[in-house]
N, CA, C and O atoms as a Tripos MOL2 file, in Angstrom:
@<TRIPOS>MOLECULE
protein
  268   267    67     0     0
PROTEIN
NO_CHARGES

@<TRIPOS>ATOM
      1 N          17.8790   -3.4310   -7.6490 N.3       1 UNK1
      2 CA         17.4010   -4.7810   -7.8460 C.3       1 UNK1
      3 C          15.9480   -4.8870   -7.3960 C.2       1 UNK1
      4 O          15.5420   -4.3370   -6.3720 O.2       1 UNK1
      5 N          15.1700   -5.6300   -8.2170 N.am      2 UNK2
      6 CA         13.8530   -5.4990   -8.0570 C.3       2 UNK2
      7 C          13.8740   -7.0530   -7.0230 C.2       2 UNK2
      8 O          13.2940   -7.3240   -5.9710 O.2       2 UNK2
      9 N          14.5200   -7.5920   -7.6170 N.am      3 UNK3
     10 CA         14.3510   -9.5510   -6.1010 C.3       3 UNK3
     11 C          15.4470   -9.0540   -5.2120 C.2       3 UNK3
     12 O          16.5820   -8.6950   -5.5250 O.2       3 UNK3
     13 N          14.8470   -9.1080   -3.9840 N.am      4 UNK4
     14 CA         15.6180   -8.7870   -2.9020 C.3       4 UNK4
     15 C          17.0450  -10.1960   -3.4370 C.2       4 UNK4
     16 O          16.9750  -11.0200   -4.3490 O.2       4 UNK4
     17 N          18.2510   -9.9420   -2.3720 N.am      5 UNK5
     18 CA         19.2720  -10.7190   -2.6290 C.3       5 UNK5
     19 C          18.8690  -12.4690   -1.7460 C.2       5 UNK5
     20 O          18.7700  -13.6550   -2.0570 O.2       5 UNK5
     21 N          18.7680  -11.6990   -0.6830 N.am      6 UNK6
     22 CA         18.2340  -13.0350    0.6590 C.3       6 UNK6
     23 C          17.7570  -13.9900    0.0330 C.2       6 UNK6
     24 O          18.4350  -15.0110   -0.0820 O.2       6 UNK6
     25 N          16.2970  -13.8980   -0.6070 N.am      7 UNK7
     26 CA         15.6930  -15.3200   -1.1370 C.3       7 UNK7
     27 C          16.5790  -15.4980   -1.9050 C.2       7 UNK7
     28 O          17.2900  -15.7590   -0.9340 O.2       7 UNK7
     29 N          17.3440  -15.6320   -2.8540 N.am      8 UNK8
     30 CA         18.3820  -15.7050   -4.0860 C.3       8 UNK8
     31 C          19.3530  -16.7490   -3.2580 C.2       8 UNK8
     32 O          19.5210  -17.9440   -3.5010 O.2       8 UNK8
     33 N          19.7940  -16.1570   -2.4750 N.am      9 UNK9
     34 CA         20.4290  -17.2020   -1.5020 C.3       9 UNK9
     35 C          20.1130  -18.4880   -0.7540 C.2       9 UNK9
     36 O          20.7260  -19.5530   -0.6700 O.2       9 UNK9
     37 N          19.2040  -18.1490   -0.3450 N.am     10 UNK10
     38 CA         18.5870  -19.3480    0.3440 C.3      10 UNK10
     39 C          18.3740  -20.3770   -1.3660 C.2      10 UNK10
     40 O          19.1560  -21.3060   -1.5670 O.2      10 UNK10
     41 N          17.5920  -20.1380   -2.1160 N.am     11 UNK11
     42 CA         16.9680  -20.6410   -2.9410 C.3      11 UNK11
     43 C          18.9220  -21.6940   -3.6200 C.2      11 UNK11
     44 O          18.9560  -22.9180   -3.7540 O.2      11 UNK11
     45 N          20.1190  -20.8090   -3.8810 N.am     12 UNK12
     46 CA         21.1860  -21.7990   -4.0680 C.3      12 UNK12
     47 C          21.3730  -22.8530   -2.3580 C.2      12 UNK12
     48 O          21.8080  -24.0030   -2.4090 O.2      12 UNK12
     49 N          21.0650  -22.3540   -1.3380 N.am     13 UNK13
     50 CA         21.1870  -22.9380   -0.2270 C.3      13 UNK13
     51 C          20.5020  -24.4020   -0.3720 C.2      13 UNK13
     52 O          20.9920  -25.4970   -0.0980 O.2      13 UNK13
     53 N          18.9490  -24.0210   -0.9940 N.am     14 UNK14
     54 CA         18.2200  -24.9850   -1.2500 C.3      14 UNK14
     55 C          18.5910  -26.0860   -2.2380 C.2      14 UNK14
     56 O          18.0980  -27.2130   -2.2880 O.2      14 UNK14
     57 N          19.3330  -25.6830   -2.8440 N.am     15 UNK15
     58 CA         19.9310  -26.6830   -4.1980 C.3      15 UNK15
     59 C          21.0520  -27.3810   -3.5720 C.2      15 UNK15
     60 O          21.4580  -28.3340   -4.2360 O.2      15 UNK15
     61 N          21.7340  -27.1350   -2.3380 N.am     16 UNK16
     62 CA         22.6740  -27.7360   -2.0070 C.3      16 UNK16
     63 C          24.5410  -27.3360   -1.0380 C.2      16 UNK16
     64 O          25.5070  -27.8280   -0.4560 O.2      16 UNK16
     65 N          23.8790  -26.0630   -1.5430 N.am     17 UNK17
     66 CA         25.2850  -25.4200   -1.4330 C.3      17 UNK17
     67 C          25.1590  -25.4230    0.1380 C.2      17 UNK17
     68 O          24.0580  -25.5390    0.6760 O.2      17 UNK17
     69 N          26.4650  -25.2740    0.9330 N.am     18 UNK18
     70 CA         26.7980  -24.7770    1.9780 C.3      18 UNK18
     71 C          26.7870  -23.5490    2.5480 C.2      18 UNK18
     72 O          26.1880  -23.0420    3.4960 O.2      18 UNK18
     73 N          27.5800  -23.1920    1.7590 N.am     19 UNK19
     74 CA         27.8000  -21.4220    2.0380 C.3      19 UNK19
     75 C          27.7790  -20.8040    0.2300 C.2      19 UNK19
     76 O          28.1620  -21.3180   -0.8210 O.2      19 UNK19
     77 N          27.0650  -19.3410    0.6050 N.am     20 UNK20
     78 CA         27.1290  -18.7420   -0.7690 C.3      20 UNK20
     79 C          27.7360  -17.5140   -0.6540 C.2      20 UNK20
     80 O          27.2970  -16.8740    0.3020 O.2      20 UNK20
     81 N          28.3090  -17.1430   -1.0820 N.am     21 UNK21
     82 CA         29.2610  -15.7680   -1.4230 C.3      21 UNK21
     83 C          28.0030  -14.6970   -2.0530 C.2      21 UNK21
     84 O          27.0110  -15.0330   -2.7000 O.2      21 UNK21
     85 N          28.4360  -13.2470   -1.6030 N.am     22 UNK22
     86 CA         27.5670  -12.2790   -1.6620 C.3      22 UNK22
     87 C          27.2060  -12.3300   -3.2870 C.2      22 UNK22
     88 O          26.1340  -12.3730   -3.8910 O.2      22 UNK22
     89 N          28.2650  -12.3120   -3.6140 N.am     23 UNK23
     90 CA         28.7480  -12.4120   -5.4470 C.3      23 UNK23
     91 C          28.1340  -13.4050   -6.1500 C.2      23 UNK23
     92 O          28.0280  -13.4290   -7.3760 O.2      23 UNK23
     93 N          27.7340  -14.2140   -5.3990 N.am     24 UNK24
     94 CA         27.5250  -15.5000   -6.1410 C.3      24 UNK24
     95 C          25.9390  -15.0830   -6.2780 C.2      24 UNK24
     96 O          25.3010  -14.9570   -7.3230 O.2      24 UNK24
     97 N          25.5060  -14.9120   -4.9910 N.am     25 UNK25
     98 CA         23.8130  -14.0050   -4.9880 C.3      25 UNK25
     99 C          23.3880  -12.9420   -5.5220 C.2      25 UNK25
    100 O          22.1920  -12.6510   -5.5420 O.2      25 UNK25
    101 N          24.4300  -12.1310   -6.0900 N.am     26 UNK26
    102 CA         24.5210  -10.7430   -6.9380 C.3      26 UNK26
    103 C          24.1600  -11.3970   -8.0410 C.2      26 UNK26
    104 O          23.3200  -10.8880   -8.7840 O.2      26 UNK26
    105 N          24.6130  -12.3770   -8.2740 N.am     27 UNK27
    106 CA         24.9820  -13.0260  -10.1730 C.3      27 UNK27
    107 C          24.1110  -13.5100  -10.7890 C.2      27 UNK27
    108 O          23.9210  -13.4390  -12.0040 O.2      27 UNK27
    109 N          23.3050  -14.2230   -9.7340 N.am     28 UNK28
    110 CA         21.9090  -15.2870  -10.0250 C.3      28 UNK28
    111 C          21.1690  -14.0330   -9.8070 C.2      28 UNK28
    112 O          21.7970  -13.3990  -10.6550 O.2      28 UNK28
    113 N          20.4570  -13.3020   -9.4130 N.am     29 UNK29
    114 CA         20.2140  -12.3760   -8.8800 C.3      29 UNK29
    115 C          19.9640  -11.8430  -10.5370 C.2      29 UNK29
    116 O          19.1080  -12.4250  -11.2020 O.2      29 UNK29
    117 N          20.6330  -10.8920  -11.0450 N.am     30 UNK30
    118 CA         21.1790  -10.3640  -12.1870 C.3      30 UNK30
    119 C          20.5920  -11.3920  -12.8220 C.2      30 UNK30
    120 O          19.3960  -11.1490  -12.6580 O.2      30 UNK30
    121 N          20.6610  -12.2640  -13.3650 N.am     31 UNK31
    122 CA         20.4770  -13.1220  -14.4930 C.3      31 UNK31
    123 C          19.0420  -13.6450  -14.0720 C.2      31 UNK31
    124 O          18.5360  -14.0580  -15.1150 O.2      31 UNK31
    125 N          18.0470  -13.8390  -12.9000 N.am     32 UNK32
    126 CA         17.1200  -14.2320  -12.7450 C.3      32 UNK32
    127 C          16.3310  -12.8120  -13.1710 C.2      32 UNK32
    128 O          15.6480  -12.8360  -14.1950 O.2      32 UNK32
    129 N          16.4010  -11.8920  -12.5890 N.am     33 UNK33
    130 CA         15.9760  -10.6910  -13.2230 C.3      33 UNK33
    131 C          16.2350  -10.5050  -14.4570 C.2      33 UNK33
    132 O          15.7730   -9.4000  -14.7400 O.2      33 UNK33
    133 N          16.7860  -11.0360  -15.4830 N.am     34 UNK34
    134 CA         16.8750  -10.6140  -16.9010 C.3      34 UNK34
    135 C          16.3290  -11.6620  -17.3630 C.2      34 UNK34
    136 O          15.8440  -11.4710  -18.4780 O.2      34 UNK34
    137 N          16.2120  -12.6420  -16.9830 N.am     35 UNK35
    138 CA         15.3580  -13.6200  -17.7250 C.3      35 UNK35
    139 C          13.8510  -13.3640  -17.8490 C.2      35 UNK35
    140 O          13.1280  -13.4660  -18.8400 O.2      35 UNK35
    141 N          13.3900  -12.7950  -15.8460 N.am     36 UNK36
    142 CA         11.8330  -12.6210  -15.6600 C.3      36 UNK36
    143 C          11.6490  -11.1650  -16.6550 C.2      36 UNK36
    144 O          10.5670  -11.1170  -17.2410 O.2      36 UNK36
    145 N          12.3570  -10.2860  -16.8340 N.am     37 UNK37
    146 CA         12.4050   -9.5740  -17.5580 C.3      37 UNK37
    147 C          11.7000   -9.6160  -19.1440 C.2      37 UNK37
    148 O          10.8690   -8.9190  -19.7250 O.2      37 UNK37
    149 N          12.4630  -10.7590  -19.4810 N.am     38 UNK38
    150 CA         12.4470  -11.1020  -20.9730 C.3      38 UNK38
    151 C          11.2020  -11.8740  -21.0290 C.2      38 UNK38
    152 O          10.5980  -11.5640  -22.0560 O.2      38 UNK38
    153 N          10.3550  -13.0610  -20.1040 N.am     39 UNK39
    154 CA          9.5740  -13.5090  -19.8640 C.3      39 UNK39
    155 C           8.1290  -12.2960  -20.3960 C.2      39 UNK39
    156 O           7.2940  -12.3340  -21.2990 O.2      39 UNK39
    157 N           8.5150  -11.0830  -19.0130 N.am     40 UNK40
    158 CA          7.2490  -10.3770  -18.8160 C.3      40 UNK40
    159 C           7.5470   -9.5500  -20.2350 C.2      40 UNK40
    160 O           6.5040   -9.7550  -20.8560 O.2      40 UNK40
    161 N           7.9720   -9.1390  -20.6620 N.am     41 UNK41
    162 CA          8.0340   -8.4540  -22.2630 C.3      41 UNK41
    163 C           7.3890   -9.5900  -23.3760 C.2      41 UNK41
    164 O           6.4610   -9.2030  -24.0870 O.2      41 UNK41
    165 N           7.6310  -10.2730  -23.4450 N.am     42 UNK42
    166 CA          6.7650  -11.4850  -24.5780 C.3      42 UNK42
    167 C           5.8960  -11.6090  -23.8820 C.2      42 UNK42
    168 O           4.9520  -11.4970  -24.6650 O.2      42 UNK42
    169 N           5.2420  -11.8580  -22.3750 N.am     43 UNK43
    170 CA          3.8280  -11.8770  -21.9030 C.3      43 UNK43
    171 C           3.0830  -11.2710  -22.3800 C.2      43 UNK43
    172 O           2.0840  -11.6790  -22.9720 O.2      43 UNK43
    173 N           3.5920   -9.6130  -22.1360 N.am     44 UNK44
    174 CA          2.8080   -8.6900  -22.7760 C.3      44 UNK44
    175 C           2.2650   -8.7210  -23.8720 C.2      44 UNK44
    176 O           1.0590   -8.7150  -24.1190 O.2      44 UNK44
    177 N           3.1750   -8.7570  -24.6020 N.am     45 UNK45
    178 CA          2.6900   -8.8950  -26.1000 C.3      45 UNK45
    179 C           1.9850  -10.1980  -26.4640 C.2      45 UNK45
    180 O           1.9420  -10.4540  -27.6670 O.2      45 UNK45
    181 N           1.5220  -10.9140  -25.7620 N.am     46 UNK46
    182 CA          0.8430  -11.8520  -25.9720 C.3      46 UNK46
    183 C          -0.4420  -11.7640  -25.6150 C.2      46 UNK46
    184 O          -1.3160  -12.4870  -26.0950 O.2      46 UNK46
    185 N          -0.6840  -10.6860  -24.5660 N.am     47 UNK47
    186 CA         -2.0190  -10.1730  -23.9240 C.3      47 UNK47
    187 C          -2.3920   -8.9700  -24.9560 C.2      47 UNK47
    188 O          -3.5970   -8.7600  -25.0930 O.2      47 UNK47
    189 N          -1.6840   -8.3340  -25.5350 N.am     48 UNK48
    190 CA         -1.4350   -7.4330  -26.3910 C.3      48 UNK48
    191 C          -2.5230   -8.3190  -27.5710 C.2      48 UNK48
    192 O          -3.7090   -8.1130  -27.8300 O.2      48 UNK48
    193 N          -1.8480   -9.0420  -27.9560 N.am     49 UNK49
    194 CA         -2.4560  -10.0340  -29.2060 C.3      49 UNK49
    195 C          -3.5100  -10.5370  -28.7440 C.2      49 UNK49
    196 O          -3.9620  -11.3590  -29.5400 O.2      49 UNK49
    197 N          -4.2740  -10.4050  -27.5960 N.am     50 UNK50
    198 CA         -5.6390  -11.2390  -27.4220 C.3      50 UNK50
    199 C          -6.0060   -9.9860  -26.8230 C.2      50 UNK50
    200 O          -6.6120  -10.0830  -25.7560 O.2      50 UNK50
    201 N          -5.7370   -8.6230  -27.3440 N.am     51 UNK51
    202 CA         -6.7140   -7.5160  -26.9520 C.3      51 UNK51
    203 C          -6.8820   -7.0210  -25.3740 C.2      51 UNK51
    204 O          -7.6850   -6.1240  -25.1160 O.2      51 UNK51
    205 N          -6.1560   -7.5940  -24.4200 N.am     52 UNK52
    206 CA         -5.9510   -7.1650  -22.8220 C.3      52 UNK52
    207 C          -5.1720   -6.7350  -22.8090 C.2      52 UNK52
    208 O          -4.2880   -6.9130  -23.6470 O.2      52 UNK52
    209 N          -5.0790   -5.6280  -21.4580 N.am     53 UNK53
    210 CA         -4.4940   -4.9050  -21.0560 C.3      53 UNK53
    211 C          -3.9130   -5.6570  -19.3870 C.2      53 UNK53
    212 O          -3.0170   -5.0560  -18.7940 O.2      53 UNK53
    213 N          -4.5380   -7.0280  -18.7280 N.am     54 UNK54
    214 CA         -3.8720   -7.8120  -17.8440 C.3      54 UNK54
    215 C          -3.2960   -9.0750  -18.7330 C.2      54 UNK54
    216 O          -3.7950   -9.7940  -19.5990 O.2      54 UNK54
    217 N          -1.7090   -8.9780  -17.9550 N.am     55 UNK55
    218 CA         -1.2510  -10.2750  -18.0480 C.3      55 UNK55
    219 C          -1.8150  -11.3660  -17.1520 C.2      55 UNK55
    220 O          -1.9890  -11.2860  -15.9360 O.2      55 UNK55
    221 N          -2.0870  -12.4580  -17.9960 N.am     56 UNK56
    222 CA         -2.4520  -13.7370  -16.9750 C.3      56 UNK56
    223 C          -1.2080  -15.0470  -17.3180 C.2      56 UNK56
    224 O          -0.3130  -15.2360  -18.1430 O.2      56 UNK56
    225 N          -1.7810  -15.7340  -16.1690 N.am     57 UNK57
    226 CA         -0.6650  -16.8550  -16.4010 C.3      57 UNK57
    227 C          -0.3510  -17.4120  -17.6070 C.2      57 UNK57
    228 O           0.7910  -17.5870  -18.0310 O.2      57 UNK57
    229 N          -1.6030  -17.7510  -18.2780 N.am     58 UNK58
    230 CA         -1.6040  -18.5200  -19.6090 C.3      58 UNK58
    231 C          -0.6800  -17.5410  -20.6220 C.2      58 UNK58
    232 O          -0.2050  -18.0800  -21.6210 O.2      58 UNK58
    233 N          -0.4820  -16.4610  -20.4420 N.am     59 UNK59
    234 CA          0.5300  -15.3440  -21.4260 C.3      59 UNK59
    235 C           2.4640  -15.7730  -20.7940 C.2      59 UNK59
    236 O           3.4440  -15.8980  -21.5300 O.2      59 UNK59
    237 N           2.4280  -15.8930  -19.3440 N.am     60 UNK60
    238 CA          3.2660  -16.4670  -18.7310 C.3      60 UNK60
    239 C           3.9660  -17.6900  -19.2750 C.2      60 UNK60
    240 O           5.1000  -17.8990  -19.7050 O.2      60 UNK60
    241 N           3.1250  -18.2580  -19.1390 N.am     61 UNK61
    242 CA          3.5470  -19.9690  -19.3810 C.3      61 UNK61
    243 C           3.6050  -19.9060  -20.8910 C.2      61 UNK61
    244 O           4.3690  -20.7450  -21.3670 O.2      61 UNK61
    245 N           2.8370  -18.9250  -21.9920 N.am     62 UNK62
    246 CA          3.5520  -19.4650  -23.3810 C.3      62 UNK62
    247 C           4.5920  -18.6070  -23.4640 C.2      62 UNK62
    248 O           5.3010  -18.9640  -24.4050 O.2      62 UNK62
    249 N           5.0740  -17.5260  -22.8630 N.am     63 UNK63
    250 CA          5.9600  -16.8130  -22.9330 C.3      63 UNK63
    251 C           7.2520  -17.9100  -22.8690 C.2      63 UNK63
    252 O           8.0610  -18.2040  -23.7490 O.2      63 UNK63
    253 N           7.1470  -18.3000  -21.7580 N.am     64 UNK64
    254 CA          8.5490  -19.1640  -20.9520 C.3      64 UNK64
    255 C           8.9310  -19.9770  -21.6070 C.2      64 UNK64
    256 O          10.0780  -20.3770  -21.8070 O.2      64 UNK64
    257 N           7.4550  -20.4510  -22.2080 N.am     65 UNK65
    258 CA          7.5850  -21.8140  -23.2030 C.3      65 UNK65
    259 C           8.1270  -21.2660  -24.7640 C.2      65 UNK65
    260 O           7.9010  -22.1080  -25.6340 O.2      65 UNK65
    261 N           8.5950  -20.3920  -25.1140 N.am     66 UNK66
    262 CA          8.9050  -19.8940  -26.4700 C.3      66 UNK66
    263 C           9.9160  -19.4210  -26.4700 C.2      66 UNK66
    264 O          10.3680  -19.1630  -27.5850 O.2      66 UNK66
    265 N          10.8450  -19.0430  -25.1520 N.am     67 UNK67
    266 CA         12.0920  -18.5890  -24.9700 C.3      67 UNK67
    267 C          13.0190  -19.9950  -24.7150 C.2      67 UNK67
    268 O          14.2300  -19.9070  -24.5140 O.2      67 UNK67
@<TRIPOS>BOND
     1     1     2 1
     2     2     3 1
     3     3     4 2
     4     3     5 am
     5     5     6 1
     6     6     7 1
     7     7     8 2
     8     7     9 am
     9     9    10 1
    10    10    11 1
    11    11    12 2
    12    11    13 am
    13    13    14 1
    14    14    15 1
    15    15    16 2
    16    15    17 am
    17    17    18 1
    18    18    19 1
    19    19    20 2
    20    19    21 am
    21    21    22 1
    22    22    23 1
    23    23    24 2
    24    23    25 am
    25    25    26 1
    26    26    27 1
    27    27    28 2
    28    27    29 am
    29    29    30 1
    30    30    31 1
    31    31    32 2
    32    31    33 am
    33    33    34 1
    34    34    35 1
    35    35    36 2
    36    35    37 am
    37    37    38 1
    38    38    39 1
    39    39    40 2
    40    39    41 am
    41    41    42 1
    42    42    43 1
    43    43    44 2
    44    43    45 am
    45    45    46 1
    46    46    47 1
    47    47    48 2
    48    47    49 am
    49    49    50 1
    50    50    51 1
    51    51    52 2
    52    51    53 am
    53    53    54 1
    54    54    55 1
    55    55    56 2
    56    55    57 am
    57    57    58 1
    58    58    59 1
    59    59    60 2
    60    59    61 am
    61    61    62 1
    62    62    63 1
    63    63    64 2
    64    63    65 am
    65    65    66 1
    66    66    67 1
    67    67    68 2
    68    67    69 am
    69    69    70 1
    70    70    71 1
    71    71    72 2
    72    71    73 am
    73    73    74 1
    74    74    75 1
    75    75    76 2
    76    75    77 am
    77    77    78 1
    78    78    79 1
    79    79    80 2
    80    79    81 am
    81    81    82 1
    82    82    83 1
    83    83    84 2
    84    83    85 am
    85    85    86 1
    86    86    87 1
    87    87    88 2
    88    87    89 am
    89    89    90 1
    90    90    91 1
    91    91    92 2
    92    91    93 am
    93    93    94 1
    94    94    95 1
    95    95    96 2
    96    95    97 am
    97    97    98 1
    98    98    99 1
    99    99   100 2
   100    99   101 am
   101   101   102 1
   102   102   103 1
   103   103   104 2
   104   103   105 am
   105   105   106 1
   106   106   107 1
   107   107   108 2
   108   107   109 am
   109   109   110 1
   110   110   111 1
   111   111   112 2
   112   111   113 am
   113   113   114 1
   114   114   115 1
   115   115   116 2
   116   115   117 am
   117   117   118 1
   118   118   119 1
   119   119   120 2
   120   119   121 am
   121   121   122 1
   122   122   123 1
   123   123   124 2
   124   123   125 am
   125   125   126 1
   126   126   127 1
   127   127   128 2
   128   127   129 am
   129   129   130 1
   130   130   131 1
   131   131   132 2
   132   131   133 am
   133   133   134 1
   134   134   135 1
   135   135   136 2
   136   135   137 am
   137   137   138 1
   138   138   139 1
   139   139   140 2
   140   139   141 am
   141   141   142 1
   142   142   143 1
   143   143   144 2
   144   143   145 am
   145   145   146 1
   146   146   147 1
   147   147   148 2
   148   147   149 am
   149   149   150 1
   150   150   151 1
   151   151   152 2
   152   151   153 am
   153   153   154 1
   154   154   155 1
   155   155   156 2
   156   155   157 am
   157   157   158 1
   158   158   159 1
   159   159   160 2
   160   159   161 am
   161   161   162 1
   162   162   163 1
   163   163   164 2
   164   163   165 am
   165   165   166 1
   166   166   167 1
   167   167   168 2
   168   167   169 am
   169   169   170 1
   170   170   171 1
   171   171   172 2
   172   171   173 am
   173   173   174 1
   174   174   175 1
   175   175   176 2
   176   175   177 am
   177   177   178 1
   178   178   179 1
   179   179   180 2
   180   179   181 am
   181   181   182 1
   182   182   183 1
   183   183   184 2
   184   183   185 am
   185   185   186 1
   186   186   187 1
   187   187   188 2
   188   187   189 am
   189   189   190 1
   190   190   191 1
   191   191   192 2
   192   191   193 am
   193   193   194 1
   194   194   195 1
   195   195   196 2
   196   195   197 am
   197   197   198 1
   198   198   199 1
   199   199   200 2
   200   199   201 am
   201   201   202 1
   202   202   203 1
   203   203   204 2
   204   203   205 am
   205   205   206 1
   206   206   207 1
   207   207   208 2
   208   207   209 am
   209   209   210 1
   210   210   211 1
   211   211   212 2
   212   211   213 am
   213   213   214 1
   214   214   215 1
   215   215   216 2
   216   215   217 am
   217   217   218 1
   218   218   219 1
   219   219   220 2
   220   219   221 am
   221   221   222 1
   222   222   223 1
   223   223   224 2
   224   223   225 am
   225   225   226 1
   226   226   227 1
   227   227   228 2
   228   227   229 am
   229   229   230 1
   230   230   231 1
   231   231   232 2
   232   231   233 am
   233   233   234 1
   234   234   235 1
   235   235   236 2
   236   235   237 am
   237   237   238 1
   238   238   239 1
   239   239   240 2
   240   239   241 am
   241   241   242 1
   242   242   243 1
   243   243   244 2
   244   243   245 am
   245   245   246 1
   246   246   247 1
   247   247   248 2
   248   247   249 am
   249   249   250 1
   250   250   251 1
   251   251   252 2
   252   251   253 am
   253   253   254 1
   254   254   255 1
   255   255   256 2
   256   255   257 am
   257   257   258 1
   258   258   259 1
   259   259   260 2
   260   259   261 am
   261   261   262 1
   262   262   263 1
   263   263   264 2
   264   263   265 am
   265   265   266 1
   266   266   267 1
   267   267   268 2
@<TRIPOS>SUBSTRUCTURE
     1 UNK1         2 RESIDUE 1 A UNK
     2 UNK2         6 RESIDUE 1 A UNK
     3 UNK3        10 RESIDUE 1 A UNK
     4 UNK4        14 RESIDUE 1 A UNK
     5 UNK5        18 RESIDUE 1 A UNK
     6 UNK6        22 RESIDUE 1 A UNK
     7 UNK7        26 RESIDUE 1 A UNK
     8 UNK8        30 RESIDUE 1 A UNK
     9 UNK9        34 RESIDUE 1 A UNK
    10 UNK10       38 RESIDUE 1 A UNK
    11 UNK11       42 RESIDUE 1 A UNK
    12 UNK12       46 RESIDUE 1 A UNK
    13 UNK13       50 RESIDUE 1 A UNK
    14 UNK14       54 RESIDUE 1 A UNK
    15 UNK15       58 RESIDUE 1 A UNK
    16 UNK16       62 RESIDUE 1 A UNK
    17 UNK17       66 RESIDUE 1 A UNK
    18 UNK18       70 RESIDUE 1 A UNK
    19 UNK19       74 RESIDUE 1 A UNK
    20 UNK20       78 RESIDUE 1 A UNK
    21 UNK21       82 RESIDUE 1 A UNK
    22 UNK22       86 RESIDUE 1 A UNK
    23 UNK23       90 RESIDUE 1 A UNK
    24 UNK24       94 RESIDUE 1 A UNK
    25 UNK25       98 RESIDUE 1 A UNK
    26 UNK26      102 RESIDUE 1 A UNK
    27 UNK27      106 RESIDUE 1 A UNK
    28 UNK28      110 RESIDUE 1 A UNK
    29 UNK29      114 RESIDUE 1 A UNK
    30 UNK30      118 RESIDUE 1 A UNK
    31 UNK31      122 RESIDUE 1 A UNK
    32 UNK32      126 RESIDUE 1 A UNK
    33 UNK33      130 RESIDUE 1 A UNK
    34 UNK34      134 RESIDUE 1 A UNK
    35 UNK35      138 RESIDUE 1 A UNK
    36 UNK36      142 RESIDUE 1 A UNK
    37 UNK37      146 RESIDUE 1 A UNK
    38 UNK38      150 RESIDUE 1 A UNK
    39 UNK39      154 RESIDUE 1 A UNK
    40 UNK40      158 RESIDUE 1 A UNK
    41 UNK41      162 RESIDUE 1 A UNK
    42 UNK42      166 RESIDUE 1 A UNK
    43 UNK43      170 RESIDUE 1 A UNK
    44 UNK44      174 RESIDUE 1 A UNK
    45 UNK45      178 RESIDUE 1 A UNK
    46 UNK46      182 RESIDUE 1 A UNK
    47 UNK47      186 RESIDUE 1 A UNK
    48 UNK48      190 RESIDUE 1 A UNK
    49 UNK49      194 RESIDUE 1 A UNK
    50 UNK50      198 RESIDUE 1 A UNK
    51 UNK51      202 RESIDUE 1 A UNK
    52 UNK52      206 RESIDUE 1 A UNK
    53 UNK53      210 RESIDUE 1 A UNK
    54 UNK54      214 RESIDUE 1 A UNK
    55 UNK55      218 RESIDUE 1 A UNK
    56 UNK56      222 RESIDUE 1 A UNK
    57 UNK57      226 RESIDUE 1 A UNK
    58 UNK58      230 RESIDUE 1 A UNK
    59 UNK59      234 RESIDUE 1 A UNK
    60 UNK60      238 RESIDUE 1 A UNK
    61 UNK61      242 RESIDUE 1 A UNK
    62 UNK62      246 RESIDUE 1 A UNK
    63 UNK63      250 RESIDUE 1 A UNK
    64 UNK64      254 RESIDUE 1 A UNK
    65 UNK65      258 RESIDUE 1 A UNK
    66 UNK66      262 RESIDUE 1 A UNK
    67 UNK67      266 RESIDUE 1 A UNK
């Protein structure tokens, strides 16, 4: 796992929950990583299409915004 588990937890802690199960932080975890995943792959190719070799935010934010 590239996101540690800890913040993952806290961050459902932050939404409300009481207690979170290891599993429950495995899961979000998993699925937050496949999303940022899918994010930074269309970034690319969006920096790709304006001729850079750095991603910047503005590749970010239309990425997120198109998924």
């Amino acid at each position: 796992m590239a996101i540690p588990v800890a913040p993952i937890g806290r961050i459902i802690k932050d939404a409300g929950a009481e207690r979170v199960s290891e599993d429950a932080k495995k899961a979000l975890n998993a699925y937050v990583e496949d999303q940022a995943a899918k994010v930074a792959k269309k970034a690319i190719k969006f920096a790709e299409l304006a001729k850079r070799k750095t991603v910047k935010a503005e590749d970010i934010e239309l990425a997120i915004n198109e998924l």
